[in-house]
PASEBA-1860 file (N, C-alpha, C; in nm, 3 decimals):
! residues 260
1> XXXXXXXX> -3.526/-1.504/-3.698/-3.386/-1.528/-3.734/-3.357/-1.678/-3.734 ~ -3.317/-1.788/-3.856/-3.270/-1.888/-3.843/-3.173/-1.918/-3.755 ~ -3.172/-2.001/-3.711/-3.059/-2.046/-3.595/-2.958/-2.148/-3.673 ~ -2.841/-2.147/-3.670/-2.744/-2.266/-3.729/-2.614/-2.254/-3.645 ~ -2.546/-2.359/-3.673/-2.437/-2.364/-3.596/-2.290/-2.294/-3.642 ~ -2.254/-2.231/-3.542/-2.170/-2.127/-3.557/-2.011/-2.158/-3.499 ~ -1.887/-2.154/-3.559/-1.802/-2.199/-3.507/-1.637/-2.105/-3.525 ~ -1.637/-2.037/-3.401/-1.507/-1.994/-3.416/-1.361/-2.127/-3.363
9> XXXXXXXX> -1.292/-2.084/-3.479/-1.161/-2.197/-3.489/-1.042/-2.096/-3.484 ~ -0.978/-2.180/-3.420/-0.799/-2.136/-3.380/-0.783/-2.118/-3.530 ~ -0.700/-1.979/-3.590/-0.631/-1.913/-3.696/-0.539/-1.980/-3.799 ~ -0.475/-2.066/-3.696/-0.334/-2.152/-3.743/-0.386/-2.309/-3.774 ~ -0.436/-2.401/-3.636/-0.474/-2.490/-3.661/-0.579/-2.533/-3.688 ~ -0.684/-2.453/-3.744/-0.861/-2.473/-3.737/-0.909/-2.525/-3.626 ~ -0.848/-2.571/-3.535/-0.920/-2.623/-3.396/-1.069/-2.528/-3.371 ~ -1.158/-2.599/-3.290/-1.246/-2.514/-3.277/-1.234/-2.435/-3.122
17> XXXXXXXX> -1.282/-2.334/-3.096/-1.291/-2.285/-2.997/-1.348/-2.287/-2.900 ~ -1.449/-2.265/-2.997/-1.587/-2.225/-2.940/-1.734/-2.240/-3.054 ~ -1.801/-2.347/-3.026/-1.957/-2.336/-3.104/-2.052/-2.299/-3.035 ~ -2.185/-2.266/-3.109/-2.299/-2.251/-3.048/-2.386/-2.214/-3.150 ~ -2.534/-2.294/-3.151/-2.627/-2.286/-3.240/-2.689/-2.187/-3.222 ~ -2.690/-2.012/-3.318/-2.754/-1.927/-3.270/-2.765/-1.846/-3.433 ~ -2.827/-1.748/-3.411/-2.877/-1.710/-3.518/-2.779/-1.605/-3.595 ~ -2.652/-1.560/-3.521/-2.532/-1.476/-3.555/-2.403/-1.534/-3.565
25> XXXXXXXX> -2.289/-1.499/-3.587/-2.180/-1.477/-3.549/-2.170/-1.403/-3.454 ~ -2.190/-1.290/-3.450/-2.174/-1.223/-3.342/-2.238/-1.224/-3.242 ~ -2.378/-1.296/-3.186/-2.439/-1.335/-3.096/-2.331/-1.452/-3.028 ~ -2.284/-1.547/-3.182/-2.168/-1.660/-3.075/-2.084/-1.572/-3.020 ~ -2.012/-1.512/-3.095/-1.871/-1.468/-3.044/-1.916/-1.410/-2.894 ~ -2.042/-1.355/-2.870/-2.020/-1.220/-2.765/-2.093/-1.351/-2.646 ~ -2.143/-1.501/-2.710/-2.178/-1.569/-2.619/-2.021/-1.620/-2.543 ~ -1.987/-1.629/-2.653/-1.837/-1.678/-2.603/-1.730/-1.631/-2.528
33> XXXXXXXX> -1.759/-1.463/-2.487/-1.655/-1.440/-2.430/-1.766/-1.353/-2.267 ~ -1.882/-1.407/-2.301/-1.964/-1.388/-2.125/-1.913/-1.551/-2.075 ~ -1.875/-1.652/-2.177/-1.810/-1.749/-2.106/-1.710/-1.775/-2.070 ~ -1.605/-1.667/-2.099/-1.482/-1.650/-2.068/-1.361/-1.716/-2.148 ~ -1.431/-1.780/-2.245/-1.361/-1.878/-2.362/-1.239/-1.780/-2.421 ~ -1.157/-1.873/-2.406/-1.034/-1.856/-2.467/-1.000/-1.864/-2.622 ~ -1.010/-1.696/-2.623/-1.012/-1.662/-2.788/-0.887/-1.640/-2.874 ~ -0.792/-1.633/-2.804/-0.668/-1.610/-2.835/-0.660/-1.711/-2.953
41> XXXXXXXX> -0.601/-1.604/-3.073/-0.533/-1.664/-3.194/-0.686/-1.711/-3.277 ~ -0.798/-1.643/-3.230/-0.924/-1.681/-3.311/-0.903/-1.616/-3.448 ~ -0.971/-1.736/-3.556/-0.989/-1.683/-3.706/-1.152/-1.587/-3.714 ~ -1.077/-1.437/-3.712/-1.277/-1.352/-3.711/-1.264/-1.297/-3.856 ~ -1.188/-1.317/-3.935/-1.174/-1.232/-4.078/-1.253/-1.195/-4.138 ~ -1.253/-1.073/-4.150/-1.435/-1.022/-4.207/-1.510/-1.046/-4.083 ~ -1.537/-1.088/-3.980/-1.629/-1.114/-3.894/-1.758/-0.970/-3.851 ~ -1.866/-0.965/-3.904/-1.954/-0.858/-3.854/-2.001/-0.887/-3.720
49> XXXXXXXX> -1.909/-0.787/-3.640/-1.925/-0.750/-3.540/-1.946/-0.605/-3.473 ~ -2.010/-0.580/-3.569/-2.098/-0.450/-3.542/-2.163/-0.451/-3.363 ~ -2.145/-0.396/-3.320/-2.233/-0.310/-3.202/-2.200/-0.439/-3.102 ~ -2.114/-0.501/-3.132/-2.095/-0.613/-3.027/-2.055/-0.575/-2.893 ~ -2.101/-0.668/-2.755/-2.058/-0.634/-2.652/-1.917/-0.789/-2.635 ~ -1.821/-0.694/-2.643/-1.684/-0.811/-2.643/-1.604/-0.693/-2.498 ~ -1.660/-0.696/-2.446/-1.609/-0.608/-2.272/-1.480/-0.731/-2.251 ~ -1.349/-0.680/-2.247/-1.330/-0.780/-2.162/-1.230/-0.881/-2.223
57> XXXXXXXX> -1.304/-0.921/-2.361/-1.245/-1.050/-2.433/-1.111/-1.047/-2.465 ~ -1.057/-1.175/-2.442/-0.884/-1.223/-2.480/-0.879/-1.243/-2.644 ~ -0.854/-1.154/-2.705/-0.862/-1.164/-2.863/-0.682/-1.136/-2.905 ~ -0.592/-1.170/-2.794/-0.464/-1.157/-2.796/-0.476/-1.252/-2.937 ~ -0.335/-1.170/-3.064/-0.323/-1.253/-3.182/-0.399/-1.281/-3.285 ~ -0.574/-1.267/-3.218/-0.650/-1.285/-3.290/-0.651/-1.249/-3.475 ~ -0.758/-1.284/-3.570/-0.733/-1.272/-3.683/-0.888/-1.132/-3.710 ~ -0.853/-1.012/-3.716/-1.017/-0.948/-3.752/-0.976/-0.882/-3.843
65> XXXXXXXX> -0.853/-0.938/-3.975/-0.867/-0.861/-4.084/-0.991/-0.811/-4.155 ~ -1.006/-0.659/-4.147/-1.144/-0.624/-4.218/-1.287/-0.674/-4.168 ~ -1.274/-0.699/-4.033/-1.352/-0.731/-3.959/-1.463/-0.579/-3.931 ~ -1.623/-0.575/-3.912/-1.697/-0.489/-3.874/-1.703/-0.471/-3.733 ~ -1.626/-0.347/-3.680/-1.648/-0.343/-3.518/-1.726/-0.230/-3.525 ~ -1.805/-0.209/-3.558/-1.853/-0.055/-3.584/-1.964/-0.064/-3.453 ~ -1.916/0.080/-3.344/-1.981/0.079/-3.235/-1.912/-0.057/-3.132 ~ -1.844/-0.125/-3.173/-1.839/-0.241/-3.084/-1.796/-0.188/-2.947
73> XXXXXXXX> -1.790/-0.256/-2.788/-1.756/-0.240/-2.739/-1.645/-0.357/-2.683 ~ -1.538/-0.283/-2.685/-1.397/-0.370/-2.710/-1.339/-0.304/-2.513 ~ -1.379/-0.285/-2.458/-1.344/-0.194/-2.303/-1.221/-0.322/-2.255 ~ -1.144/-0.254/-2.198/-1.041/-0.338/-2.192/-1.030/-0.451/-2.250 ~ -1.025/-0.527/-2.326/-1.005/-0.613/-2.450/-0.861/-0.637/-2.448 ~ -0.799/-0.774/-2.459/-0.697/-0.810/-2.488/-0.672/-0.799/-2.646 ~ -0.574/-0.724/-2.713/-0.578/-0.755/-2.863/-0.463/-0.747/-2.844 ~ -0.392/-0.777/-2.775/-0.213/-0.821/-2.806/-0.223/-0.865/-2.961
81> XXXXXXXX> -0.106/-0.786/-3.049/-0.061/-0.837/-3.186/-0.188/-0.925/-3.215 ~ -0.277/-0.828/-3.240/-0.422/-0.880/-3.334/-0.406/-0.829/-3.399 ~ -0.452/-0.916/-3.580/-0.460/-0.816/-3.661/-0.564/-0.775/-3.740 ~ -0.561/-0.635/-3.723/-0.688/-0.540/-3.733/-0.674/-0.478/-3.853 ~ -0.578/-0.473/-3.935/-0.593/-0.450/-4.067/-0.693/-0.432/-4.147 ~ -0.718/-0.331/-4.231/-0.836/-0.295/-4.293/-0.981/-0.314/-4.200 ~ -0.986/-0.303/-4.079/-1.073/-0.324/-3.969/-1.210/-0.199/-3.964 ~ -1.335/-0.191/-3.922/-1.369/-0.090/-3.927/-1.410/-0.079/-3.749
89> XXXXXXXX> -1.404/0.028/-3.725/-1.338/0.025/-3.582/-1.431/0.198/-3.547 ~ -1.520/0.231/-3.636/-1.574/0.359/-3.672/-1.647/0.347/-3.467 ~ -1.622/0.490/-3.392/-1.697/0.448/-3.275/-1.720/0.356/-3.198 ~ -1.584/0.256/-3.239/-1.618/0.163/-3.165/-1.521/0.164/-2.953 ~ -1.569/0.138/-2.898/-1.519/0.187/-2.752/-1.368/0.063/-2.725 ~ -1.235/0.140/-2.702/-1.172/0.070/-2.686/-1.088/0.087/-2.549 ~ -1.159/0.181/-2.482/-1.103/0.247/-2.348/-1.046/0.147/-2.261 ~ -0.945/0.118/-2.205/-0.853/0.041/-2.173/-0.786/-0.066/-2.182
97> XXXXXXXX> -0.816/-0.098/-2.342/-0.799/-0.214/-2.439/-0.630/-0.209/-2.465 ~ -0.564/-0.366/-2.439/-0.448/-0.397/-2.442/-0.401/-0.384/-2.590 ~ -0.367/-0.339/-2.714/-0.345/-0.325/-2.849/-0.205/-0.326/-2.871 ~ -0.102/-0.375/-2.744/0.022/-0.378/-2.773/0.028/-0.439/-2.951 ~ 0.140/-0.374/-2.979/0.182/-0.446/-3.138/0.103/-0.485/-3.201 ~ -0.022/-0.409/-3.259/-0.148/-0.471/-3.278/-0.111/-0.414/-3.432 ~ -0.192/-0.528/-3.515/-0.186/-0.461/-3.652/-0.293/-0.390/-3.670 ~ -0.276/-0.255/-3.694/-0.393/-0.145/-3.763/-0.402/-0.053/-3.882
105> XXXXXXXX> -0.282/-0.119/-3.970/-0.283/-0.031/-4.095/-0.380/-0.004/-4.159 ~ -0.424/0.087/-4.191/-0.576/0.098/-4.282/-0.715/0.103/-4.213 ~ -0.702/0.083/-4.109/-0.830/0.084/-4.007/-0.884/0.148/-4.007 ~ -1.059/0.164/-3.969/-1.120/0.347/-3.964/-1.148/0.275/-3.818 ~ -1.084/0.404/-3.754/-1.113/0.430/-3.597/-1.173/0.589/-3.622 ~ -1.257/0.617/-3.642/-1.336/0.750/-3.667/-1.397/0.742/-3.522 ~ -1.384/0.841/-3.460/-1.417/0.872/-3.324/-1.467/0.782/-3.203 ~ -1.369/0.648/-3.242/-1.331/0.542/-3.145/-1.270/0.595/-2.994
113> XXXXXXXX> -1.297/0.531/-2.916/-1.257/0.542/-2.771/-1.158/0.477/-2.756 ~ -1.054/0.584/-2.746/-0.917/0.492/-2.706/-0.865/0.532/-2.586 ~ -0.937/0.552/-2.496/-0.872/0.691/-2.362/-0.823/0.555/-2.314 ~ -0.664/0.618/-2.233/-0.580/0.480/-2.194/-0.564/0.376/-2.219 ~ -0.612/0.362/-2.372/-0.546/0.254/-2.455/-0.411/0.201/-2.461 ~ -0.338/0.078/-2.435/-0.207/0.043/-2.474/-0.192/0.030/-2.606 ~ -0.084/0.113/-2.683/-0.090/0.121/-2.818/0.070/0.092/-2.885 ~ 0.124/0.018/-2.746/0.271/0.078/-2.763/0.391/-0.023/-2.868
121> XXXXXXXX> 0.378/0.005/-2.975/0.453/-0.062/-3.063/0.334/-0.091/-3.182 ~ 0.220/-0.074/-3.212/0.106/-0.105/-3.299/0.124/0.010/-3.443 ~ 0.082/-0.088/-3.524/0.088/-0.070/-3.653/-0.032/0.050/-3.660 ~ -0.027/0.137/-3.680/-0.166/0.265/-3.739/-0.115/0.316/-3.892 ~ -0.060/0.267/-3.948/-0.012/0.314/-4.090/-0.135/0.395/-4.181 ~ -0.165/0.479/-4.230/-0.276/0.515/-4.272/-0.392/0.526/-4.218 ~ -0.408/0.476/-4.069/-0.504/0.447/-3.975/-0.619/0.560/-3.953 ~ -0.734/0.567/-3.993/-0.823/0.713/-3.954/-0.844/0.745/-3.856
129> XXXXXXXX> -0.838/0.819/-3.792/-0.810/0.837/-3.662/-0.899/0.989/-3.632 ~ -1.002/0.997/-3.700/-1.020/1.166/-3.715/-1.130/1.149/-3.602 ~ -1.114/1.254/-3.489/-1.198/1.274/-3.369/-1.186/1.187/-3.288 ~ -1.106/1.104/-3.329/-1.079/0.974/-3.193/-1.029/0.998/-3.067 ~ -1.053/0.980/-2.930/-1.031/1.014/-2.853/-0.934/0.935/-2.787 ~ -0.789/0.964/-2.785/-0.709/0.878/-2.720/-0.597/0.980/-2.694 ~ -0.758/1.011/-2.505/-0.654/1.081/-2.373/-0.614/0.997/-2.289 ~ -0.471/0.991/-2.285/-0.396/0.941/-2.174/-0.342/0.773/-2.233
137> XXXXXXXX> -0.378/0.788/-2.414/-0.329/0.635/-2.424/-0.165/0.629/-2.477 ~ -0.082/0.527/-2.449/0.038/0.477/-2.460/0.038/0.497/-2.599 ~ 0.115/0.536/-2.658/0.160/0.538/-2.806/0.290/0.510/-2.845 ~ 0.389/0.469/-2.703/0.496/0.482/-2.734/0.549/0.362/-2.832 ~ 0.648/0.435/-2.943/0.710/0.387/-3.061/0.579/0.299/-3.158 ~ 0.473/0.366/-3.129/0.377/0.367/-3.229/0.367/0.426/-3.365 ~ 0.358/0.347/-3.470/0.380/0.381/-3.658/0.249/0.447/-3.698 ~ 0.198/0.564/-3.676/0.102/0.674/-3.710/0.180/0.719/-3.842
145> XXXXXXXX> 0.236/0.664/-3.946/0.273/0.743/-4.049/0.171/0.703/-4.142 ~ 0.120/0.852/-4.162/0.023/0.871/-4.271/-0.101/0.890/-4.218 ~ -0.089/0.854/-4.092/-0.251/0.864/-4.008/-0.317/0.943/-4.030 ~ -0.443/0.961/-4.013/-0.537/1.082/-4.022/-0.573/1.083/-3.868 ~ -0.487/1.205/-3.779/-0.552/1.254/-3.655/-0.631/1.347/-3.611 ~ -0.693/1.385/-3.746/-0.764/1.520/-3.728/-0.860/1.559/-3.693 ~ -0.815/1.644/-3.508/-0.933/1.708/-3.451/-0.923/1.601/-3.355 ~ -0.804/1.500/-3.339/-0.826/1.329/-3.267/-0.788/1.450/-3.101
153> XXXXXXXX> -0.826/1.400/-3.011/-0.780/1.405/-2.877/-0.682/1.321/-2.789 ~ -0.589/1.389/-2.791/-0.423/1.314/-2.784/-0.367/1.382/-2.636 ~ -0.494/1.437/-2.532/-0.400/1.502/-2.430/-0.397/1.416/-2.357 ~ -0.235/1.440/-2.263/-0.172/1.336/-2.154/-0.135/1.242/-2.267 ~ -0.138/1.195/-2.398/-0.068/1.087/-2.444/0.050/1.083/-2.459 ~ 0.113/0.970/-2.444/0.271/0.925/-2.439/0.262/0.862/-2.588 ~ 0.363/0.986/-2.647/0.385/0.978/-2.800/0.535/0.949/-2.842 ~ 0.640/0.887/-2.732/0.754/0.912/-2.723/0.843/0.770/-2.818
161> XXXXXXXX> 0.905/0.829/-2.901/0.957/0.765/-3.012/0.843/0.723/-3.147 ~ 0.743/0.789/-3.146/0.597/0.726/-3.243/0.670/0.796/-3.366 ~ 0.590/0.694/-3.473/0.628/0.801/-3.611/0.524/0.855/-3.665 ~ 0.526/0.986/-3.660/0.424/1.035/-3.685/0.467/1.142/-3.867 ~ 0.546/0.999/-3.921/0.596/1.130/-4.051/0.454/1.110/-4.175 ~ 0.452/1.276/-4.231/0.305/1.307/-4.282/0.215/1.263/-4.222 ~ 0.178/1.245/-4.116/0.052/1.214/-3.991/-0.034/1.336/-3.987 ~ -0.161/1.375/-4.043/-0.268/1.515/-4.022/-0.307/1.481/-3.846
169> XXXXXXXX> -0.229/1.600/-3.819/-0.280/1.619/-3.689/-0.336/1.758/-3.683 ~ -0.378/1.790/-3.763/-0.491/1.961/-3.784/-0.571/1.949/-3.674 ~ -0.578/2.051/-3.587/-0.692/2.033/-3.523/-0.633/1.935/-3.375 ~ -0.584/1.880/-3.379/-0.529/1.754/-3.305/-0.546/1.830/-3.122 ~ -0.585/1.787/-3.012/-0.515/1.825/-2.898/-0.409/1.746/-2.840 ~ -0.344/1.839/-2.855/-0.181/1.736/-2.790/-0.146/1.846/-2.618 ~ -0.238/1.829/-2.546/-0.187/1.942/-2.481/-0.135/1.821/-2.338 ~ -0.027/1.837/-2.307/0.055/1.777/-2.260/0.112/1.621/-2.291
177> XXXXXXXX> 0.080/1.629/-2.388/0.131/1.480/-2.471/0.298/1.510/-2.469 ~ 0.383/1.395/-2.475/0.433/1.337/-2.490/0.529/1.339/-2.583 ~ 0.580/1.404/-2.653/0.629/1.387/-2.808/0.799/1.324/-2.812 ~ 0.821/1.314/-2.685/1.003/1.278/-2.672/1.007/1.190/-2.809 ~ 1.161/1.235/-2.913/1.173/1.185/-3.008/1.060/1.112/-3.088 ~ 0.982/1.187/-3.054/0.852/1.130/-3.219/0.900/1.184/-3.322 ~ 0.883/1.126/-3.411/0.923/1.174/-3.589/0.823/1.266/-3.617 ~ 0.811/1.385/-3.654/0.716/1.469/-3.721/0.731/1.531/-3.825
185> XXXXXXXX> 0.847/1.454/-3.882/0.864/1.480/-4.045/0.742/1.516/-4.122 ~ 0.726/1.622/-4.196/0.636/1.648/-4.265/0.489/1.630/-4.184 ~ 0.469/1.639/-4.048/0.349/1.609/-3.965/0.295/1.789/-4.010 ~ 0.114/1.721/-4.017/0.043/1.843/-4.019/-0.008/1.871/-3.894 ~ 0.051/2.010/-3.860/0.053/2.070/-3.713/-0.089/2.203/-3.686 ~ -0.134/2.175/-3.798/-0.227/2.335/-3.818/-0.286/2.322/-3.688 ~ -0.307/2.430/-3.643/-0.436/2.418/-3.530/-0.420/2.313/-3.451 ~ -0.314/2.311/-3.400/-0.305/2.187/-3.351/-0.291/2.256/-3.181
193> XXXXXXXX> -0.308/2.245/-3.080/-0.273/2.239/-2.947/-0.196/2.187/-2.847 ~ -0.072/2.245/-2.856/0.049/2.150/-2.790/0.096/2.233/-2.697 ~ -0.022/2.274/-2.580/0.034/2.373/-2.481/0.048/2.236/-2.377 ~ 0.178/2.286/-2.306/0.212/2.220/-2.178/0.248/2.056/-2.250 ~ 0.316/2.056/-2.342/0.354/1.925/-2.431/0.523/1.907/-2.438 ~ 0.565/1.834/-2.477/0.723/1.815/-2.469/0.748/1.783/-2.616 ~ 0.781/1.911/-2.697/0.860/1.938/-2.825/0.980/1.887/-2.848 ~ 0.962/1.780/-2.933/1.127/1.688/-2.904/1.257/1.800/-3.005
201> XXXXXXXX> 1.331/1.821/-2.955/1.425/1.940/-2.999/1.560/1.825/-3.074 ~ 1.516/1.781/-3.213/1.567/1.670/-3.298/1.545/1.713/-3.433 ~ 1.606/1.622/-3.513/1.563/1.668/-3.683/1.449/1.634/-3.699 ~ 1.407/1.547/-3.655/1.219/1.450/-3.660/1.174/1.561/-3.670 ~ 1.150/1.635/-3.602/1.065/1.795/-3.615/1.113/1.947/-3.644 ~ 1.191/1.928/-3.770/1.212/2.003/-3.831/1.112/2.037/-3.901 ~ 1.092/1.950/-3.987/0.972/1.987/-4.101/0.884/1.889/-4.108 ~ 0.819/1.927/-3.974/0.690/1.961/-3.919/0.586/2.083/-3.950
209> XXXXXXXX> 0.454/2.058/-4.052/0.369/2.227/-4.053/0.323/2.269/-3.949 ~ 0.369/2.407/-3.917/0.315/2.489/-3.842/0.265/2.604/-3.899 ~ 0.127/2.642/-3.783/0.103/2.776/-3.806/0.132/2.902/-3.712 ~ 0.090/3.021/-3.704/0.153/3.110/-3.642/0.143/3.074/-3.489 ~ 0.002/3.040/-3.460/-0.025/3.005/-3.317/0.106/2.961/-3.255 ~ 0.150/2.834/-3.315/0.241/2.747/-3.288/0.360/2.785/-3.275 ~ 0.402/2.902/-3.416/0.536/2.943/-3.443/0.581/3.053/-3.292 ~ 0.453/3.091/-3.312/0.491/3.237/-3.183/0.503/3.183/-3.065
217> XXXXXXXX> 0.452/3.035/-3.023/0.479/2.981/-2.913/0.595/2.927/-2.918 ~ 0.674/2.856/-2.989/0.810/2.850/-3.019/0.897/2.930/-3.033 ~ 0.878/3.087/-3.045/0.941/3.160/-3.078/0.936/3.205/-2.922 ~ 0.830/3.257/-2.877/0.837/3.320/-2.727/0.940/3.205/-2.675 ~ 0.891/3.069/-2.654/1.018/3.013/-2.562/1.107/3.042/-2.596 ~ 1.187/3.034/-2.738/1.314/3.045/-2.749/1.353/3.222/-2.725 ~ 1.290/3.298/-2.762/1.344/3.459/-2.677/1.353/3.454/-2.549 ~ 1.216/3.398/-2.452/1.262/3.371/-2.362/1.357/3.343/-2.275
225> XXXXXXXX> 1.446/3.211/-2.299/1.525/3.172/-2.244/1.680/3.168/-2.338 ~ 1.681/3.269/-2.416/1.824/3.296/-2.469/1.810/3.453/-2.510 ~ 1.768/3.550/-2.411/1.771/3.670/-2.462/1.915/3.699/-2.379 ~ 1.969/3.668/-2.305/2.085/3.689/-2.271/2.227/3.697/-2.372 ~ 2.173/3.587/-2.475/2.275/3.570/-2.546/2.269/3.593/-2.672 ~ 2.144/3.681/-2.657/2.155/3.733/-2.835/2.028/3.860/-2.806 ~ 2.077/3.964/-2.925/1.968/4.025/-2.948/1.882/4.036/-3.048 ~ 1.778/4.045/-2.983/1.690/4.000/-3.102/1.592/4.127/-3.132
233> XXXXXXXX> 1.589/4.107/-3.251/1.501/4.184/-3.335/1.387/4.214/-3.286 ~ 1.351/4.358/-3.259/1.205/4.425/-3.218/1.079/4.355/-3.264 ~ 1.081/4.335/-3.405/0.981/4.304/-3.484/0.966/4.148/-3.479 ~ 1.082/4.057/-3.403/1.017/3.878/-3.369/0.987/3.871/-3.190 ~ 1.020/4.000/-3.118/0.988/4.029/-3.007/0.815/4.033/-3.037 ~ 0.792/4.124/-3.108/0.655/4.182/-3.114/0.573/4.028/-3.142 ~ 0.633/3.964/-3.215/0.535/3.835/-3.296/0.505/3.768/-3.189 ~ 0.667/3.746/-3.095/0.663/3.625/-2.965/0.541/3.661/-2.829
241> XXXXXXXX> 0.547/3.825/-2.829/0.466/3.860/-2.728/0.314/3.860/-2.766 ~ 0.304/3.817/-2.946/0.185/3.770/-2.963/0.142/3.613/-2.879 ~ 0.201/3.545/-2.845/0.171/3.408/-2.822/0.052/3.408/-2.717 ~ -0.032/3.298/-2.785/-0.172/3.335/-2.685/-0.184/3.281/-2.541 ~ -0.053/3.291/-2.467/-0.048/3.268/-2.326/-0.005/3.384/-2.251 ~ 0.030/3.475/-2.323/0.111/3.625/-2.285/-0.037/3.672/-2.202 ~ -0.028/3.712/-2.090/-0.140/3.778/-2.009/-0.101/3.631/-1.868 ~ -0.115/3.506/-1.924/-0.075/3.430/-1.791/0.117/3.438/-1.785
249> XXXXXXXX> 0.168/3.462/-1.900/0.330/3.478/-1.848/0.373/3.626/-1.894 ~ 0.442/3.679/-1.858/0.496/3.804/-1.898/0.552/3.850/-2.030 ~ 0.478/3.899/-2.091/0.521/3.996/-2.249/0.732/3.998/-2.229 ~ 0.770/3.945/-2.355/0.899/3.959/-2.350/0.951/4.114/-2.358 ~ 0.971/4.158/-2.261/1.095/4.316/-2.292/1.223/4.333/-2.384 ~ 1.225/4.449/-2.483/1.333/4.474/-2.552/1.433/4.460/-2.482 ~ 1.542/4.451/-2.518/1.701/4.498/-2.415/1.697/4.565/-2.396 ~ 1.720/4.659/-2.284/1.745/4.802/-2.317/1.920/4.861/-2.377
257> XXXX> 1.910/4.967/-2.411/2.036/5.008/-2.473/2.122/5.048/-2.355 ~ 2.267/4.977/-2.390/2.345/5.061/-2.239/2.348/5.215/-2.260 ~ 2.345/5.269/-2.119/2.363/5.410/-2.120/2.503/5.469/-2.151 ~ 2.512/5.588/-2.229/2.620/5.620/-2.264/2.731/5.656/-2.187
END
């Protein structure tokens, strides 16, 4: 491998950062942050950083439009308002990585590690997101519109105020996530898993797709806790006592008829 000199520069003012005569970019960059160098507001645009070990690194602001992170390991990583735009992010590990307000429109995060990721205010506009694992990460008032979450792992996430309008969450586990006032306008709900989750009860999730799984679990709660005040039809009794938790909670009972 030729060796030449390699130079990451500040975004705004070209200042340099950080050099070093080596045979990569990404050999500098990942020399640069076992040195603890202060990367904040670095120009990486396009930067192939495939399979990089960046554990750690202050890339707060940074520039990795369309940058290669594929496999990278990003493990707690500062990316405060970095922008990651058109980024490829395929598997790459981002497990307790700071991504406040981070730009990610267009990104492929294809079964990226995001478990307890800070995500809270970040751009995912179109973002791929399919099999990605982000249990227990911050999402709050996060822009997932249009995302592809499908089959993503979303349990314990805090989804509260996110927009998730036309977001594919097929497949998705949301099982105790978060949803206070998320938008789920037109969100795809198929197969989705939202046991032990908080259903924001708003217009945002009106028209939301569901399938029966889902409907009969919405339907059992609501017989549930308003059979007092209405009677309801034998035949949405029968659907609700379909819901596939009936055996751990009790089959809803008809009213009975008063006696004459």
């Amino acid at each position: 491998m030729t060796e030449r000199l390699f130079e990451i520069k500040h975004r705004w003012t070209g200042k340099i950062l950080f050099s070093l005569e080596c045979g990569s970019l990404k050999i500098c960059v990942e020399a640069a942050v076992k040195a603890g160098a202060d990367l904040a507001e670095a120009d990486l645009t396009e930067a192939d950083l495939a399979g990089a070990n960046l554990t750690g690194a202050d890339l707060a602001e940074a520039a990795l439009t369309e940058a290669n992170l594929t496999e990278a390991n990003l493990t707690r990583a500062n990316l405060t308002e970095a922008n990651l735009a058109g980024a490829d992010l395929t598997r790459a590990d981002l497990a307790g990585a700071n991504l406040t307000r981070a730009d990610l429109a267009g990104a492929n995060l294809t079964g990226a590690n995001l478990t307890r990721a800070n995500l809270t205010g970040a751009d995912l506009t179109v973002a791929d997101l399919t099999r990605a694992d982000l249990a227990e990460a911050n999402l709050t008032r996060a822009n997932l519109t249009r995302a592809d979450l499908a089959g993503a792992d979303l349990t314990r996430a805090n989804l509260a105020g996110a927009y998730l309008t036309r977001a594919d969450l097929a497949g998705a586990d949301l099982t105790r996530a978060n949803l206070t006032k998320a938008d789920l306008t037109g969100a795809d709900l198929t197969e989705a898993n939202l046991d032990f989750s908080a259903w924001a009860l708003w217009c945002g999730s009106l028209r939301a797709k569901i399938d029966k799984r889902l409907a009969r679990q919405l339907l059992y709660h609501t017989i549930a806790v308003s059979g007092e005040h209405f009677e309801w039809p034998q035949k949405l009794i029968d659907e609700a006592n379909e819901f596939h938790r009936v055996g751990e909670v009790p089959p809803i009972e008809a009213a009975k008829e008063p006696a004459e």
